[in-house]
C-alpha positions as CSV (number, residue, x, y, z in Angstrom):
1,X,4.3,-59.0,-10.3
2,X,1.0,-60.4,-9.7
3,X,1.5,-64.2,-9.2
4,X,-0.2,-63.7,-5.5
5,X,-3.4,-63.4,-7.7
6,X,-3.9,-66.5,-9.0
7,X,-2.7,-68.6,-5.7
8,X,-5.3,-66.8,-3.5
9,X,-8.6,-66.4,-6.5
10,X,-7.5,-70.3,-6.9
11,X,-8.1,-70.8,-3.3
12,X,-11.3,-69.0,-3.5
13,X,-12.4,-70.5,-6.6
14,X,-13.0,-74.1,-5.1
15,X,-15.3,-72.8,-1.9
16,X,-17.3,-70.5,-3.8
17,X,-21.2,-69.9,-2.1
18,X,-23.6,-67.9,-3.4
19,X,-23.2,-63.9,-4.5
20,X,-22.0,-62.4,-1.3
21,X,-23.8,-59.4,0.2
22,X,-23.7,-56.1,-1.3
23,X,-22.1,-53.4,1.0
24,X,-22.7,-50.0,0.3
25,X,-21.5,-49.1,-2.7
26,X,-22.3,-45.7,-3.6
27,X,-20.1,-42.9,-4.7
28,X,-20.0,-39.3,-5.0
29,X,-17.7,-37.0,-6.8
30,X,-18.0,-33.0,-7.5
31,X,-18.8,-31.8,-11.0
32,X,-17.4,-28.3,-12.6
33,X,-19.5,-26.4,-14.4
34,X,-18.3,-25.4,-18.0
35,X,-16.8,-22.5,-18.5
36,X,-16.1,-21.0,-22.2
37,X,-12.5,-21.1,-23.4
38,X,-10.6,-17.5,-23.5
39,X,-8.7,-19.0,-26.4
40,X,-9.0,-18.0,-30.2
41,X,-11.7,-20.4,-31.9
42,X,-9.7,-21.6,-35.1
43,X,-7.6,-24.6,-34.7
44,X,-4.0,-24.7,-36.0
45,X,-4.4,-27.0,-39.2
46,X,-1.6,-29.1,-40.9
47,X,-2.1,-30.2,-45.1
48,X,-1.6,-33.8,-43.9
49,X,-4.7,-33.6,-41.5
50,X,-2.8,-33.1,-38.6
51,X,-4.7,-30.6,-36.4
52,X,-3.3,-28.8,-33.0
53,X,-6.7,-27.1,-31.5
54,X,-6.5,-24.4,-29.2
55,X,-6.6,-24.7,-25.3
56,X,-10.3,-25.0,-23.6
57,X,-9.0,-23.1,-20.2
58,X,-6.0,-21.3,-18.9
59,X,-4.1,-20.6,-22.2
60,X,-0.6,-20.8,-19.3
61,X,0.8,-24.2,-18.3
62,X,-0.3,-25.5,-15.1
63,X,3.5,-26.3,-14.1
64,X,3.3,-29.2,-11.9
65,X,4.0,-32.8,-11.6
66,X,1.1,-35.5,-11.0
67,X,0.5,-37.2,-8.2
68,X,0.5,-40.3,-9.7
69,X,0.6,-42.0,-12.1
70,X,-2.8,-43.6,-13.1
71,X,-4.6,-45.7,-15.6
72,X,-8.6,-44.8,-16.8
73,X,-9.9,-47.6,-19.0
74,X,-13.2,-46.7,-20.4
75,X,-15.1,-49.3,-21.9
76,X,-17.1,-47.1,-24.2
77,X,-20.8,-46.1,-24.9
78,X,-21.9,-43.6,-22.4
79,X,-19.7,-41.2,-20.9
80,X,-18.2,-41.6,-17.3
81,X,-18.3,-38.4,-15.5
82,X,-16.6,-39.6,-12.4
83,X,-13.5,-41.0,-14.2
84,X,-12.4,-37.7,-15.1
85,X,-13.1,-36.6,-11.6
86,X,-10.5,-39.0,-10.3
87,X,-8.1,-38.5,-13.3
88,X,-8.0,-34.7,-11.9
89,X,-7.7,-35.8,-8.2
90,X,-5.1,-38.4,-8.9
91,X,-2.8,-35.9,-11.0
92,X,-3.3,-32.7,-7.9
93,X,-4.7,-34.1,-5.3
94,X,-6.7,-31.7,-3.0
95,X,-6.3,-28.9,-5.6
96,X,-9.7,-27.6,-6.9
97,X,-8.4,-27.3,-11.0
98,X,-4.9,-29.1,-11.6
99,X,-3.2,-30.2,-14.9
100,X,-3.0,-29.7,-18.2
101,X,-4.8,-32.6,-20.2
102,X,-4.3,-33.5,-24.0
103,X,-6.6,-35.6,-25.8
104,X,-5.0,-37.7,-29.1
105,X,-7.2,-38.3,-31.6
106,X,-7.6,-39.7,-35.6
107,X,-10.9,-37.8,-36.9
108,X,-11.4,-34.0,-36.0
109,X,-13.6,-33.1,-33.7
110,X,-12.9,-30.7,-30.3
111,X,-16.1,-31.2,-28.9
112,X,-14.5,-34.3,-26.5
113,X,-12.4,-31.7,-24.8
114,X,-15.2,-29.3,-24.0
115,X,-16.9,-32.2,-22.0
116,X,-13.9,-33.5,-20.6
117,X,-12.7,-29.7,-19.1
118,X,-16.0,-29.3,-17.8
119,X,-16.4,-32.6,-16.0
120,X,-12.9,-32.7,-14.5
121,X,-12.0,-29.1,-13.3
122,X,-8.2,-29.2,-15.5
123,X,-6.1,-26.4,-15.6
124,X,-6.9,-27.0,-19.5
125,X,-7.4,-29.8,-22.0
126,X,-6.0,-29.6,-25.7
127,X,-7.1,-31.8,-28.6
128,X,-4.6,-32.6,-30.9
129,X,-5.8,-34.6,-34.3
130,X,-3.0,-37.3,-35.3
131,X,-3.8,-39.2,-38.7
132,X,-3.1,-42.4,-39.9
133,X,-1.0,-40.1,-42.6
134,X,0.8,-38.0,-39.5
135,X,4.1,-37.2,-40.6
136,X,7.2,-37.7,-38.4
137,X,7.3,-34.0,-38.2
138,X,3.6,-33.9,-36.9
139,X,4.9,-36.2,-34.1
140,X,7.3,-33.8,-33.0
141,X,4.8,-31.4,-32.9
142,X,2.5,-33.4,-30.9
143,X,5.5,-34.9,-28.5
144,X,6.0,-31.6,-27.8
145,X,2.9,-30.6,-26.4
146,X,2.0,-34.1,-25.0
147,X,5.8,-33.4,-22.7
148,X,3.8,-30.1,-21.0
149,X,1.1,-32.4,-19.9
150,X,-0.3,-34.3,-17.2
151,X,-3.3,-36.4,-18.6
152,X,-3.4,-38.0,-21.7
153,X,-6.4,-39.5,-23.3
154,X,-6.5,-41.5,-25.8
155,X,-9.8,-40.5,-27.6
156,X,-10.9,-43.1,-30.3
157,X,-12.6,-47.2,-30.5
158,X,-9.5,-48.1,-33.3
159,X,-6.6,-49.2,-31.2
160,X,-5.4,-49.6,-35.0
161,X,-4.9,-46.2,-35.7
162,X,-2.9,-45.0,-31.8
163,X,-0.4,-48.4,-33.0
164,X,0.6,-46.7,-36.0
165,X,2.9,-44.4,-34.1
166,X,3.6,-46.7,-31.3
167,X,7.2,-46.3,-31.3
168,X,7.3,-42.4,-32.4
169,X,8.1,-40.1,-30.8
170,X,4.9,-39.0,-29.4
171,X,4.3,-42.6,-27.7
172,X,7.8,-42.1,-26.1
173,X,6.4,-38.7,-24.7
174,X,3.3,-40.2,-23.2
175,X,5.9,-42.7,-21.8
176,X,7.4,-39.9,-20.2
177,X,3.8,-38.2,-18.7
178,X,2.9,-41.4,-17.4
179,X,6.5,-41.4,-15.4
180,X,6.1,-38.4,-13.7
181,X,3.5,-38.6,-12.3
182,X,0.4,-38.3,-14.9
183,X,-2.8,-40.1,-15.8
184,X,-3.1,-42.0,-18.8
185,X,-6.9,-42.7,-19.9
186,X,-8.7,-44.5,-23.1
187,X,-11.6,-44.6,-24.5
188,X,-13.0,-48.1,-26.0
189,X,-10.7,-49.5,-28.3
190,X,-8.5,-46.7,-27.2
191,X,-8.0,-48.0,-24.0
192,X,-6.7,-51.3,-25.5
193,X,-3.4,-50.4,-26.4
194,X,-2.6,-49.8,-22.6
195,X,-2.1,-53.4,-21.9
196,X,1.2,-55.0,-21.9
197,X,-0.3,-56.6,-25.1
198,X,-2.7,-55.4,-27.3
199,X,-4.9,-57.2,-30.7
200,X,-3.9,-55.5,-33.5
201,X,-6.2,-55.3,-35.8
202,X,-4.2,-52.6,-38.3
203,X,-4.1,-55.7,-41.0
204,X,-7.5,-56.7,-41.0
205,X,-10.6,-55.7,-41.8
206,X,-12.5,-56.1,-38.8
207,X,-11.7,-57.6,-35.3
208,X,-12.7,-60.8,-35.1
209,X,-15.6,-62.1,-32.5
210,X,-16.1,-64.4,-29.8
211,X,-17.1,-67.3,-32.4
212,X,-14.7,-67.2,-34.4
213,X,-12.3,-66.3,-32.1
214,X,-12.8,-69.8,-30.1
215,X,-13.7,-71.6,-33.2
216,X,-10.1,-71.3,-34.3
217,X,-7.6,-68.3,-31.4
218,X,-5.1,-68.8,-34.8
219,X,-8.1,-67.5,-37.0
220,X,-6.0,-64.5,-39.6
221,X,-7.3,-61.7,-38.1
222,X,-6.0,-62.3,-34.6
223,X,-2.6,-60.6,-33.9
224,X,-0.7,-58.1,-31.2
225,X,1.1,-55.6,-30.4
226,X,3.2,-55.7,-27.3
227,X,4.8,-53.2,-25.1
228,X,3.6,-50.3,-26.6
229,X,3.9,-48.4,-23.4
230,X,5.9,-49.5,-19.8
231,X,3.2,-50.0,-17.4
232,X,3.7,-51.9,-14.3
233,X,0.0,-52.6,-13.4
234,X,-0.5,-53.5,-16.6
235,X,2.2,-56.2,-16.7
236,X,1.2,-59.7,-18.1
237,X,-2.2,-58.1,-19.1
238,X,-4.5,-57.1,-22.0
239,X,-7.6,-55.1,-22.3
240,X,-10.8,-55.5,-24.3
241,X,-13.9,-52.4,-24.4
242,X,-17.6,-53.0,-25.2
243,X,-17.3,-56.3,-23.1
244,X,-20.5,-57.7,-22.3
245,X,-22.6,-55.6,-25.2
246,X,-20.4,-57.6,-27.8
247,X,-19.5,-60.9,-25.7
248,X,-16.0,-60.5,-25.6
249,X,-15.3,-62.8,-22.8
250,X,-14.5,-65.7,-25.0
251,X,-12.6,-63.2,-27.3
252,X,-10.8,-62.4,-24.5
253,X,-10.1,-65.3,-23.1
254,X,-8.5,-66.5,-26.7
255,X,-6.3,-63.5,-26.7
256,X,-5.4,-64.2,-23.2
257,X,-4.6,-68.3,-23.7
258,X,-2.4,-67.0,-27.4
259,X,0.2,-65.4,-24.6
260,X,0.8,-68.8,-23.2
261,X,1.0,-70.8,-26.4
262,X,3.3,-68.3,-28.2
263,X,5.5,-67.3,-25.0
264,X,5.5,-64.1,-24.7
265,X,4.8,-64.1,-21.1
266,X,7.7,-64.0,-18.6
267,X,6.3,-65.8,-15.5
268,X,7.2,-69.7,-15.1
269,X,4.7,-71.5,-14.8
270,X,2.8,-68.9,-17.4
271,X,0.3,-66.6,-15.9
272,X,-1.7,-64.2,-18.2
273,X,-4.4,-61.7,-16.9
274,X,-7.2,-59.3,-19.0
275,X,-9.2,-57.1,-18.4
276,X,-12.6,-56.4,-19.9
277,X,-15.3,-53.5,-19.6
278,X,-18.5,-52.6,-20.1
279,X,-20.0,-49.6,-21.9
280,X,-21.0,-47.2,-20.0
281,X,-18.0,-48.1,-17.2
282,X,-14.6,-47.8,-16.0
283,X,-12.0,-49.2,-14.5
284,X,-9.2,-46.6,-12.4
285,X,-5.9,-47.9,-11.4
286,X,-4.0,-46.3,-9.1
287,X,-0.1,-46.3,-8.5
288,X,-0.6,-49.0,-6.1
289,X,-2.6,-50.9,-8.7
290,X,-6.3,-51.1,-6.9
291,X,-8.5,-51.2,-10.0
292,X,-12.0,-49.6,-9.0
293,X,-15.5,-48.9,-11.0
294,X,-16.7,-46.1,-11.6
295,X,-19.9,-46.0,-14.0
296,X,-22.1,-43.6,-15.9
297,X,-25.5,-42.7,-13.8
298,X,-27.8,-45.0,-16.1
299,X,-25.0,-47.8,-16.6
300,X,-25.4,-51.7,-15.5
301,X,-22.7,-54.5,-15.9
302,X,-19.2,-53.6,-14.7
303,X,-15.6,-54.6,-15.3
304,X,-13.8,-58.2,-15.5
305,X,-10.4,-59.2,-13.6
306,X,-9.2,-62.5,-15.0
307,X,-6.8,-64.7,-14.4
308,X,-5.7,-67.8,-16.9
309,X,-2.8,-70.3,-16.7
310,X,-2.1,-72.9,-19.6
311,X,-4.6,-74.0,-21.9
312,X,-6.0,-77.5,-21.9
313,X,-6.2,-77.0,-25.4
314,X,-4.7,-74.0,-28.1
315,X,-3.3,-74.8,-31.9
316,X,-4.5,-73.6,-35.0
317,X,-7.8,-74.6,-37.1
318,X,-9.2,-76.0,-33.8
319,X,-11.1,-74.6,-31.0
320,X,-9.9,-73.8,-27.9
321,X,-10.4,-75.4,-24.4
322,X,-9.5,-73.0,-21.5
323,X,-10.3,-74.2,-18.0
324,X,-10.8,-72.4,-14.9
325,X,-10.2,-69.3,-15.6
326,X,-11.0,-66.8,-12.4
327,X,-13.0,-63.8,-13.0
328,X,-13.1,-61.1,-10.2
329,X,-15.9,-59.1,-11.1
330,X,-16.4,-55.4,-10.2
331,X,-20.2,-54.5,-10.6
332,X,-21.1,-51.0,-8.9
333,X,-19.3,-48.2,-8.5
334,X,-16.5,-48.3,-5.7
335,X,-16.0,-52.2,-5.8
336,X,-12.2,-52.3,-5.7
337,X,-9.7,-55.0,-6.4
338,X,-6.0,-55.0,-5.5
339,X,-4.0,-56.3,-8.5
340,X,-0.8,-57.3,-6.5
341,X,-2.8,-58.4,-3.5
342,X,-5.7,-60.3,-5.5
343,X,-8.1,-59.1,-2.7
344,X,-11.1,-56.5,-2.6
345,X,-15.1,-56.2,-2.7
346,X,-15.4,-57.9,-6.3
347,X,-17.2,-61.4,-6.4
348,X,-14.7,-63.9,-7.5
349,X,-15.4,-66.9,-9.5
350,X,-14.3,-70.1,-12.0
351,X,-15.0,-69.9,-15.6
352,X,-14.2,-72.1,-18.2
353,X,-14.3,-71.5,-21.6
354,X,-14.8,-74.4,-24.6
355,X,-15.1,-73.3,-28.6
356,X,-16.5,-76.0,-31.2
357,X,-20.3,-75.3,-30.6
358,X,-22.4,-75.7,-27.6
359,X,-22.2,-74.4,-24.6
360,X,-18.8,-71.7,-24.8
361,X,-18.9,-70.7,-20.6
362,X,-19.3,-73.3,-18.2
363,X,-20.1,-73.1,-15.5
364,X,-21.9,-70.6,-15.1
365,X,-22.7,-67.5,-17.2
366,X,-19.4,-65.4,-16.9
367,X,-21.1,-61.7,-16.9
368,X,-23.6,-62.9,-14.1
369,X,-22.5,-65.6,-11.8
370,X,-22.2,-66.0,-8.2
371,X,-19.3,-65.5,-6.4
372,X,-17.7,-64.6,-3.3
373,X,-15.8,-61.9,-2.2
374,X,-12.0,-61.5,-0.4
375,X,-11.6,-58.1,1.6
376,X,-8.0,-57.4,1.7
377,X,-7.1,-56.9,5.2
378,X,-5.8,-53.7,7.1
């Protein structure tokens, strides 16, 4: 789907100048006041944990099918106030309040909801707690629901705990949302089970890091999921949150170069792509998979688009060496970048990646450097 990516960024890659000139890059979006919720204020409680809250908004369904569908990929931290903004607008267009949001969660807490229906003027937004424990009757229960919905966030930083159910029937009904026409949107390590592959971390302890990561991309704590969900802008791809406040690239990079060596990936000769974002941002696909920023008022950094081929070097107990890779970063809000036309106001630029000590990213820090930029044309 998106081999036209790495032919043109390689183009780019060898005449890179210095950072091109920012344009004007500043975006507004209307906020919604919050209005209390004419619902009853006790939750519907399950003895497994599993908890169906009440809806913040109209109590009636909005009866509609999205505009979409779309992809939110918050990288955590602070919230983004625009991305719900343009979750609304991309499931009912022009309409002022439009769709019926739920947000999935593991812990119980509503409070999400209440800031999400007052940022994104829904028709209403619905909180339903899923634990680890859910039973395949609290599934139903929550497919149910999730089938009367046009937005869907997942709401949590352990991917661990949304792959539990990942072929339930509740991940076949956000299947189905995202079909028609909804919006799909994560939060943190939420957001990482969007991907066409995902690190699964539900058999370790803790996710591994950048060192150890390219010290050794076999190291026991590295493994995936794959296709938890259908999602053609997503194809070939996979997402890591808390990007630069962690130094995930190299992470990232390892997860990306594992697709090649194990095969997984179904374009010949191998392609792999990832995403990464900051806290504080994130990324918005739309149908036509253009990938923009949007970011919280006081955020810096921005979101990574890269591109990998094969390895120069991937086996176990030995680090990696992963050469020219091509970033396109996105670094204030309204930079775009076309997916399937690898063309847009992000600065583009080679990165190579070596584990064993020294210096990891050559050559050239890979969360500042120069690059240039590729408009798409008209």
């Amino acid at each position: 789907m998106r081999r036209s990516l790495v032919y043109v960024v390689a183009g780019l890659a060898a005449a890179l100048a210095a950072c091109a000139e920012e344009g004007d890059r500043n975006v507004t979006m209307p906020k919604r006041p919050f209005a209390p919720s004419n619902a009853p204020t006790h939750p519907k409680e399950k003895p497994s944990g599993f908890v169906v809250h009440n809806r913040i908004g109209n109590p009636l369904d909005d009866m509609m099918r999205g505009e979409g569908p779309g992809l939110v990929v918050l990288g955590g931290g602070a919230e983004v106030d625009d991305a719900y903004v343009w979750m609304r607008t991309t499931i009912g267009g022009t309409r002022r309040s439009a769709g019926d949001v739920v947000v999935l969660r593991v812990t119980d807490d509503d409070t999400y909801a209440e800031y999400v229906y007052a940022h994104g003027a829904f028709n209403s937004v619905q909180t339903i707690v899923v634990p680890q424990d859910a039973t395949a009757e609290n599934l139903d229960e929550a497919a149910a629901i999730v089938d009367r919905a046009e937005g869907i966030i997942f709401a949590s930083d352990d991917a661990s705990a949304f792959l539990r159910w990942r072929d339930s029937t509740l991940a076949m009904a956000v299947q189905r949302a995202f079909d028609r026409g909804g919006v799909i949107a994560g939060t943190g390590g939420g957001a990482s089970v969007f991907g066409q592959f995902a690190h699964d971390t539900r058999a370790a302890a803790t996710a591994v890091q950048t060192p150890d990561a390219l010290a050794n991309p076999y190291e026991k704590t590295i493994a995936f999921a794959r296709d938890t969900f259908r999602l053609p802008q997503l194809e070939g791809l996979i997402i890591d949150t808390h990007f630069r406040e962690n130094d995930r690239f190299g992470r990232l990079a390892a997860f990306m170069a594992r697709q090649v060596a194990d095969g997984t990936l179904a374009t010949h000769p191998p392609r792999v792509f990832g995403i990464g974002v900051d806290e504080g941002n994130a990324v918005v696909i739309d149908r036509f998979a253009r990938a923009s920023l949007v970011q919280a008022d006081t955020a810096g950094g921005g979101a990574y688009i890269i591109t990998g081929g094969t390895p120069e070097q991937i086996m176990p107990d030995a680090p990696l060496i992963y050469r020219n890779l091509v970033v396109a970063r996105l670094d204030a809000p309204g930079e775009m970048f076309d997916l399937d036309r690898a063309c847009g106001t992000a600065f583009v630029y080679p990165v190579s990646v070596t584990g064993g000590g020294g210096r990891a990213y050559t050559p050239a820090d890979p969360y500042e450097a120069p690059g240039i930029a590729h408009d798409c044309p008209l």
